[in-house]
C-alpha positions as CSV (number, residue, x, y, z in Angstrom):
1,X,-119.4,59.5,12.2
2,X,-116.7,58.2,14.3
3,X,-117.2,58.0,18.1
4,X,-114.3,59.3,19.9
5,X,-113.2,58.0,23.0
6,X,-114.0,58.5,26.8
7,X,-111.3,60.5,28.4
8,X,-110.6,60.2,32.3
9,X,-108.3,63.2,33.4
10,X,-107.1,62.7,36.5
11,X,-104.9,65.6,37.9
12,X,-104.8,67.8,41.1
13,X,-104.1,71.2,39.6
14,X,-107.8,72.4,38.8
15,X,-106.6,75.2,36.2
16,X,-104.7,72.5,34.4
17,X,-107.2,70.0,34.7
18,X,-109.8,72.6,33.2
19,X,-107.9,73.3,30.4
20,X,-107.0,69.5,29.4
21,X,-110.7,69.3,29.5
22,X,-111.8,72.2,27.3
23,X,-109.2,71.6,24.8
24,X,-110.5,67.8,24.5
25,X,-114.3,68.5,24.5
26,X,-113.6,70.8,21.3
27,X,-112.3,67.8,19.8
28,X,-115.5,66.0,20.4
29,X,-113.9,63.9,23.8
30,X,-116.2,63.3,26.8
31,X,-114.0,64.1,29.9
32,X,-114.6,63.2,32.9
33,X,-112.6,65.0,35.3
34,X,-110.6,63.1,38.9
35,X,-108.7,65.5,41.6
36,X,-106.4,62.7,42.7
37,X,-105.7,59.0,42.6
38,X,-108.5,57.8,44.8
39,X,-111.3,59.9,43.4
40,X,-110.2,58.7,39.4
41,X,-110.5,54.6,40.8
42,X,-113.5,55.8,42.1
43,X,-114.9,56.9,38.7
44,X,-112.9,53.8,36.9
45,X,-115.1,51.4,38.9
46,X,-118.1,53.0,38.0
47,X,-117.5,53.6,34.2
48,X,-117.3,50.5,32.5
49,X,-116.8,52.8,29.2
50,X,-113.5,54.8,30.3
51,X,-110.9,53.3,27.4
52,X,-108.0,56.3,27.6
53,X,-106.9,57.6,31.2
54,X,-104.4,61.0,31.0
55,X,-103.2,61.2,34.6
56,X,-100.8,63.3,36.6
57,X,-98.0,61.6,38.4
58,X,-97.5,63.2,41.6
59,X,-100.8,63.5,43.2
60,X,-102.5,63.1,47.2
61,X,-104.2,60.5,48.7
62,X,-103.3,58.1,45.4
63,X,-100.5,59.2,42.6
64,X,-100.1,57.7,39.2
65,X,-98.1,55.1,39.9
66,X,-100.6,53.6,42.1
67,X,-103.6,54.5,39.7
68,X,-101.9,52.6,37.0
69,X,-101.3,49.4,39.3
70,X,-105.4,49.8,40.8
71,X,-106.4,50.3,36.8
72,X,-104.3,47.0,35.0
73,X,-105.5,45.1,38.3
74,X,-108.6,46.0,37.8
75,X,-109.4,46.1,34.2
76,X,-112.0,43.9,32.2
77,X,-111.0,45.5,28.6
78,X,-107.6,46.9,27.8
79,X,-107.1,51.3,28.8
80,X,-104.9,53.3,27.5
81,X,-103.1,55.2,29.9
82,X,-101.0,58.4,29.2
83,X,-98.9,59.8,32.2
84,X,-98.3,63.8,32.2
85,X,-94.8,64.8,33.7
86,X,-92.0,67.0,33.8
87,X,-89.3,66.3,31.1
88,X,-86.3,66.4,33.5
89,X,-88.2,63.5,35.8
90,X,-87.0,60.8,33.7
91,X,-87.3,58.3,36.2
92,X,-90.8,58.8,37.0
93,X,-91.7,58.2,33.0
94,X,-89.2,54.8,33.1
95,X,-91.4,53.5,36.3
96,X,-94.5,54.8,35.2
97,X,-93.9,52.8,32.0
98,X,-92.2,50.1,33.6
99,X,-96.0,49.2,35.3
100,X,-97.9,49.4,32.3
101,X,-98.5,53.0,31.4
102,X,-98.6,53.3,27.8
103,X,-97.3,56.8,26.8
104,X,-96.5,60.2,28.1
105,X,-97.0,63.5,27.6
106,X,-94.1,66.0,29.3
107,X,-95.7,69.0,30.7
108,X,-96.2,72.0,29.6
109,X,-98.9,70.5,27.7
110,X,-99.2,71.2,24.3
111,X,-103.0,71.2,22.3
112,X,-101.2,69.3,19.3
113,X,-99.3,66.8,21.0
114,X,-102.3,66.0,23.4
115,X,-104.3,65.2,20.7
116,X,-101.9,62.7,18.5
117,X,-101.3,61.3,21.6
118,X,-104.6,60.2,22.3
119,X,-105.5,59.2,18.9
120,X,-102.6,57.2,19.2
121,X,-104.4,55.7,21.8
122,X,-107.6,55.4,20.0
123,X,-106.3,53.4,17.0
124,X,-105.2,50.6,19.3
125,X,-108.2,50.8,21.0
126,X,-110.1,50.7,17.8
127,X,-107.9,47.6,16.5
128,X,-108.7,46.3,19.5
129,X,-112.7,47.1,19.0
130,X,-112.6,45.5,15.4
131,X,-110.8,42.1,15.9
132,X,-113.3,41.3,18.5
133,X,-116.4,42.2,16.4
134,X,-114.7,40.1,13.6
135,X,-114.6,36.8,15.5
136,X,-117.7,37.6,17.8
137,X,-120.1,38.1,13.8
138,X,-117.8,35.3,12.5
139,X,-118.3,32.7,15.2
140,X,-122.4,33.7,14.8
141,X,-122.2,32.9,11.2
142,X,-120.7,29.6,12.0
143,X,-123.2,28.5,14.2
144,X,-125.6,29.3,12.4
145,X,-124.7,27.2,9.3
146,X,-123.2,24.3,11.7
147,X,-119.9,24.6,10.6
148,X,-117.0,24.1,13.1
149,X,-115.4,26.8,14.7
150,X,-112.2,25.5,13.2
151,X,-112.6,26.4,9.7
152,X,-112.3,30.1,10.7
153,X,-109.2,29.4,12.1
154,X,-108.2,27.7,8.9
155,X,-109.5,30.4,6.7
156,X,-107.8,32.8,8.9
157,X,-104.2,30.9,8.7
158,X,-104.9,30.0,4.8
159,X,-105.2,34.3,4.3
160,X,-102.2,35.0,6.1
161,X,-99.9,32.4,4.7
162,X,-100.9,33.1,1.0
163,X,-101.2,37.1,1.4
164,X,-97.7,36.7,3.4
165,X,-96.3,35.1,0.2
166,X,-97.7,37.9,-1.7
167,X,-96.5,40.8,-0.1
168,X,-92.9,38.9,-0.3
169,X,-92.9,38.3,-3.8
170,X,-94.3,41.4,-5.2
171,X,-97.9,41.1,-5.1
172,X,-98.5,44.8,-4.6
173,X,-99.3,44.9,-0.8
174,X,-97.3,45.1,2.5
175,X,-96.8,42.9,5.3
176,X,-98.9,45.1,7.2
177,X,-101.6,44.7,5.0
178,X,-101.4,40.9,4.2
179,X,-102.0,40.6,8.7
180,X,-105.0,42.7,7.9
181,X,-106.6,40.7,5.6
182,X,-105.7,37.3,7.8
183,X,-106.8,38.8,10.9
184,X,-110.5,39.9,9.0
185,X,-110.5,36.3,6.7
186,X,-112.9,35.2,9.2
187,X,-115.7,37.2,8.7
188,X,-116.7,35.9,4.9
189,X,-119.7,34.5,5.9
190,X,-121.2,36.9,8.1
191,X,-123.9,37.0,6.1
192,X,-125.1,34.0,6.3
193,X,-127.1,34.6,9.5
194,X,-130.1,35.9,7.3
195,X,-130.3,32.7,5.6
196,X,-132.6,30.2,7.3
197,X,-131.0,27.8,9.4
198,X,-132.8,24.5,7.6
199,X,-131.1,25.6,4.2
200,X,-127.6,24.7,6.0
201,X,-128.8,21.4,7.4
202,X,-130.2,20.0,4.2
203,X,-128.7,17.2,2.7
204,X,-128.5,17.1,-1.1
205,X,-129.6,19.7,-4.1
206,X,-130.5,23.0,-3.3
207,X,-133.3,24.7,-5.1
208,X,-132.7,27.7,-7.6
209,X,-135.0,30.0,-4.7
210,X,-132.8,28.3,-1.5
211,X,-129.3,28.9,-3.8
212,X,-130.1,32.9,-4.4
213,X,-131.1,32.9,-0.6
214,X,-127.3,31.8,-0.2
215,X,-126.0,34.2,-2.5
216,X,-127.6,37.2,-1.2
217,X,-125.4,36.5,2.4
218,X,-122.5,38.8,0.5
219,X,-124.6,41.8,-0.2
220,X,-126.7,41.1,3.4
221,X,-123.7,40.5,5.4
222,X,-121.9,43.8,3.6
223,X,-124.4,45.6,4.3
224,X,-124.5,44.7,7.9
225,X,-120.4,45.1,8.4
226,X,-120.9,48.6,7.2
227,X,-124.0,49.9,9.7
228,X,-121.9,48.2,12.5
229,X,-118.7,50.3,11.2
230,X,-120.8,53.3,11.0
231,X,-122.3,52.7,14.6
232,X,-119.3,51.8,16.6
233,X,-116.4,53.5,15.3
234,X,-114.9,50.5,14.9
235,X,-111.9,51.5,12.1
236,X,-110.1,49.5,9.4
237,X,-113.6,47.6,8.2
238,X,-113.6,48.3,4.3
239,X,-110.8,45.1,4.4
240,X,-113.8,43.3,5.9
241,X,-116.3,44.8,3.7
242,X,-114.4,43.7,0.4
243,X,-113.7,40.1,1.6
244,X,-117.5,39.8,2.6
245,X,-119.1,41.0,-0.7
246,X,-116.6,40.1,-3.3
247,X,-115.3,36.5,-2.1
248,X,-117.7,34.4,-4.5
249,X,-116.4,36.7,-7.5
250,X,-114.6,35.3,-10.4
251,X,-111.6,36.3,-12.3
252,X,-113.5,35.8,-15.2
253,X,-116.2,38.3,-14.6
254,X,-119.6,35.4,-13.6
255,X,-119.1,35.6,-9.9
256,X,-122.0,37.0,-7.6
257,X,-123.0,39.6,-6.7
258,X,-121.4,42.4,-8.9
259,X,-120.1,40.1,-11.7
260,X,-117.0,41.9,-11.2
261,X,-114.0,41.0,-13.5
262,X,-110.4,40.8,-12.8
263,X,-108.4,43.8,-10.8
264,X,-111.5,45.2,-10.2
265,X,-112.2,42.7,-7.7
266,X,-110.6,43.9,-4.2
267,X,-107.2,41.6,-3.9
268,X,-108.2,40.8,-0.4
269,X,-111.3,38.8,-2.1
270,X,-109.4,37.6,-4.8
271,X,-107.1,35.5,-1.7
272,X,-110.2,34.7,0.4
273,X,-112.1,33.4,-2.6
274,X,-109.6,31.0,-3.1
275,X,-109.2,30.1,0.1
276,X,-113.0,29.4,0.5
277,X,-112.8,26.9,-2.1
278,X,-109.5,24.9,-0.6
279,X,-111.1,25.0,2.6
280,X,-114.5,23.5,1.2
281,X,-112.6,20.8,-1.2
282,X,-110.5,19.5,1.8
283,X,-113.2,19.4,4.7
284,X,-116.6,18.4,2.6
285,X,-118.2,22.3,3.5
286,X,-120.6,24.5,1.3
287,X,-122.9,21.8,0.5
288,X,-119.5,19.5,-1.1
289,X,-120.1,15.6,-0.6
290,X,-116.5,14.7,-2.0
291,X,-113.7,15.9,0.4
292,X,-110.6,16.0,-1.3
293,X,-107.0,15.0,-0.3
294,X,-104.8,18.3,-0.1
295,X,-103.0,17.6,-3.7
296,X,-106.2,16.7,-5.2
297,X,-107.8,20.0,-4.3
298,X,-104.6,21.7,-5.2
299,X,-104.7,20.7,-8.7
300,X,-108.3,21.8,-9.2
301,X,-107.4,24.9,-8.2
302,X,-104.6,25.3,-10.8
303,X,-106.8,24.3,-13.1
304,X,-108.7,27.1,-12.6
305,X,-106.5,29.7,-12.9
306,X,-107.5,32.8,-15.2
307,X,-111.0,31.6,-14.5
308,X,-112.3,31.3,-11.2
309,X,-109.2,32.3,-10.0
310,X,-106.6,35.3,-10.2
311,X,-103.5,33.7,-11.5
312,X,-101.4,35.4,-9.3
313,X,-103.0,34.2,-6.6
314,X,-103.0,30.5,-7.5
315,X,-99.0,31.1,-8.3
316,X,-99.0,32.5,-4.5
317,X,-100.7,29.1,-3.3
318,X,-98.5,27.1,-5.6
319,X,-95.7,28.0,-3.6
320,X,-97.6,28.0,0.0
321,X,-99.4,25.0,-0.7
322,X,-97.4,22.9,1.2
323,X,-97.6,24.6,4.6
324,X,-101.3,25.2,3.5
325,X,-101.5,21.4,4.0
326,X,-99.6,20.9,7.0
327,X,-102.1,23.8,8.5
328,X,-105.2,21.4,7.5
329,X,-103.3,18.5,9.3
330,X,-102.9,20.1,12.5
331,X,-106.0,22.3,12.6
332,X,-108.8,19.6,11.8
333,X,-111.7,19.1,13.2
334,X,-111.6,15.8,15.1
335,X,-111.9,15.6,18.6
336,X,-109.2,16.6,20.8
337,X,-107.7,18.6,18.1
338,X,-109.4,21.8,19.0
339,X,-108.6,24.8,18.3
340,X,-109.3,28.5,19.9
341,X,-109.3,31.3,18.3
């Protein structure tokens, strides 16, 4: 179930107030309610929760303009603010805009509009939501397998270059899409948390009972992506949720864990997977002892084209791999050449 959004209504009519409020809570909002200015930074202080503010303009004691200045001063995470004024008071929505309001609603209010409006709101707030559970279960999984936080910066710059290149040549997805799956790269390995940490620091062979442990991380870590999706409302996961289970699938149908084969391996696996496996060839992770030079690593990967690898895929990297390489130059892992993310 998805949670909606805490809604603070700030406005010094009381029958208009009410009926903001009514019309929200049968849409499932919580509402609290402010009389003025002063009272709603009041409640603002208080909440740590409050996300989405819908406030009146022209109000005693504090009006909106001043709310919105006292709420972006004030602010740990980002809140969406939604002004209500008249539609001739064009001036008021340019300044109310002009000091960080994001969107207005002109008065008389109407149910419909009210309600896009804030789940306009709520999708950035979401997006928002996601990207930071992404990097915060991403950077866990790193640390827990010793890896530097660099690679996920380099898996998340590998993504976007190659799906880029995709959605530019006719690879059957948009731009918008191809930032989606860069922006949830990150989160492979997510899964790898359940695995105990002395299997990453080991040195050598693993056994066949410490290599299924391993493999289990992409039905563990899906698993866990999709509770945590569930819990938080937390939209535009079942990107994530493909990348995490399907990355260590193979074109050719012997990958783990589905032994899925071909198209019917999510497209934003099919780029990650190969991504994995230039970022492990060029920096000696997953267990590698040889760390290959970028062209060397490039032509293992065209050699396994139609195999390990979706050929249209490799073709993308053929053509990206270039700025691929000059990513892995500038984003390594020696000191001084941090990177944050």
């Amino acid at each position: 179930m998805e949670l909606k959004q805490q809604v603070l209504v700030v406005e010094d009519e009381q029958t208009q107030r009410r009926q903001i409020r009514l019309r929200l809570e049968e849409e499932g909002y919580t509402v609290i309610e402010a009389k003025d200015g002063w009272e709603a930074s009041q409640i603002f202080l208080n909440n740590p929760e409050i996300r989405m503010v819908l406030t009146d303009i022209l109000m005693p004691e504090m009006d909106g303009f001043q709310l919105i200045e006292f709420i972006r001063e004030m602010q740990s995470r980002y809140v969406y603010i939604i002004v209500l004024t008249i539609l001739e008071d064009r001036d008021s929505i340019i300044r109310a805009l002009s000091l960080g309001a994001d969107d207005y609603i002109c008065k008389p209010v109407f149910r419909e509009e009210l309600l896009l409006r804030l789940e306009g709101g709520s999708r950035l707030l979401r997006l928002e939501s996601r990207d930071a559970l992404v990097f915060s279960l991403a950077r866990l999984a790193a640390f827990n397998t010793g890896e530097p936080p660099y690679r996920l910066h380099r898996i998340r710059e590998y993504s976007r270059i190659i799906a880029l290149d995709l959605a530019e040549n006719g690879g059957g997805i948009s731009s918008r899409k191809a930032e989606d799956i860069a922006e949830l790269s990150p989160i492979l390995d997510i899964g790898k948390v359940a695995v105990p940490t002395e299997i990453w620091s080991r040195r050598g062979r693993l056994s066949r009972t410490e290599e299924e442990m391993i493999r289990q991380h992409t039905v563990t870590g899906a698993q866990v992506i999709q509770a945590t999706a569930a819990y938080t409302g937390a939209g535009g996961l079942a990107v994530a949720h493909a990348i995490i289970r399907s990355h260590h699938e193979r074109w050719d149908g012997s990958g783990y864990p589905d032994s899925l084969e071909g198209e019917e391996i999510p497209l934003p696996a099919r780029i990650v997977a190969l991504v994995d496996a230039y970022e492990a060839m060029t920096t000696g992770s997953n267990h590698r002892r040889q760390v290959m030079m970028p062209d060397e690593a490039a032509g293992e990967i065209e050699k396994c084209s139609g195999s390990q690898f979706d050929p249209a895929v490799v073709a993308a990297f053929k053509r990206c791999k270039g700025k691929m390489a000059e990513i892995l130059a500038r984003y390594g892992d020696e000191e001084g050449n941090k990177v944050e993310i």
